[in-house]
C-alpha positions in Angstrom: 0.0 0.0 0.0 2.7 2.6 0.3 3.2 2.9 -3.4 -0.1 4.5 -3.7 -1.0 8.0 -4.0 -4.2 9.3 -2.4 -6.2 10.9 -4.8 -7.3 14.1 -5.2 -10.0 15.8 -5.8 -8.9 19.1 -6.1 -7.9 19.3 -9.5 -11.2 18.2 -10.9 -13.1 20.5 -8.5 -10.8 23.2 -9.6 -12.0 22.7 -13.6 -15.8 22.4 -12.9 -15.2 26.0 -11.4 -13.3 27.1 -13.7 -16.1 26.2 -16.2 -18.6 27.4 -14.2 -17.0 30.7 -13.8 -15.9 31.0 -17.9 -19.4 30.4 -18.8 -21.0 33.0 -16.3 -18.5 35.4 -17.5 -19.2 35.0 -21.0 -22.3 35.0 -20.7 -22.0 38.4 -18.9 -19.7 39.7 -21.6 -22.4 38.7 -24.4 -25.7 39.9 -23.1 -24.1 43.4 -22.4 -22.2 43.7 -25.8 -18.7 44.7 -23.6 -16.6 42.9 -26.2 -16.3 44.4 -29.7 -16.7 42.0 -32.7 -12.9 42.1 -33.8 -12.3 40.1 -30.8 -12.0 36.7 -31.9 -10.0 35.1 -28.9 -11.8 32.7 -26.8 -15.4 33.5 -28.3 -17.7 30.1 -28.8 -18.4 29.9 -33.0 -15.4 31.8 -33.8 -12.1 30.8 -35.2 -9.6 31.1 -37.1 -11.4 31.9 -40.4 -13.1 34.5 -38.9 -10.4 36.5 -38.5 -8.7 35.7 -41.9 -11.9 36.6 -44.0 -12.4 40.5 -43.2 -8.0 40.4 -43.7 -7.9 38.6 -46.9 -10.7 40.4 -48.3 -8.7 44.6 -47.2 -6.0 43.0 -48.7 -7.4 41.7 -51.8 -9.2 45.5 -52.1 -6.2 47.3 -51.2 -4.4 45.3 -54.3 -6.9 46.0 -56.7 -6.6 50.1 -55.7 -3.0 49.8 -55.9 -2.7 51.0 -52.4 0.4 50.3 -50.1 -0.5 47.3 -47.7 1.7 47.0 -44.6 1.2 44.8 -41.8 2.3 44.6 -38.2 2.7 41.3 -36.3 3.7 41.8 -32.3 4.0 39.1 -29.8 2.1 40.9 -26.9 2.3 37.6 -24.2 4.3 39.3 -21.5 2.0 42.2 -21.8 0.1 40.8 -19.0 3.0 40.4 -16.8 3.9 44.1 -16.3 0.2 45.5 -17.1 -0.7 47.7 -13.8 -3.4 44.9 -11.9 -5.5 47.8 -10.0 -6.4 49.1 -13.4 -7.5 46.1 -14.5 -9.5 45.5 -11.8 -11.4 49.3 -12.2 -12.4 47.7 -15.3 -13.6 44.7 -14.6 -15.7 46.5 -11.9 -16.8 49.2 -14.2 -17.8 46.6 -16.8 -19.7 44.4 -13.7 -17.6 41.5 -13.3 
């Protein structure tokens, strides 16, 4: 018996809240309209070729105008590890959450 973990519960607790809370949340976000529709991250129904269509198609336009297309690709990850926290939450209680 002593090679035997106990098992824990936690864990699983721990994602049935975190569902629980994701869903409540974006349900919130939904009925009020808070999020604009050019955010496509972590929206139910949207992926991928959402966000390609509307580029591909100013592209394709801006081609056939002969208009100058430039583009700008950033890699904002560690934005969240220096963004100022008591800001963000005035937000989230401004928007309810």
């Amino acid at each position: 018996m002593s090679n035997y973990r106990p098992i824990s519960l936690l864990l699983s607790l721990s994602k049935v809240l975190e569902a629980f809370r994701f869903n409540r949340l974006n349900h919130h976000l939904n009925v009020n309209r808070i999020l604009v529709p050019e955010q496509y991250a972590f929206r139910r129904g949207i992926n991928i070729e959402n966000t390609n269509f509307p580029l591909r198609n100013t592209i394709i336009s801006s081609l056939n105008k002969k208009q100058v297309i430039a583009e700008f690709f950033g890699d904002i990850s560690k934005v969240f590890n220096i963004g100022n926290h008591s800001v963000l939450l005035q937000k989230l209680s401004y928007y309810g959450v």
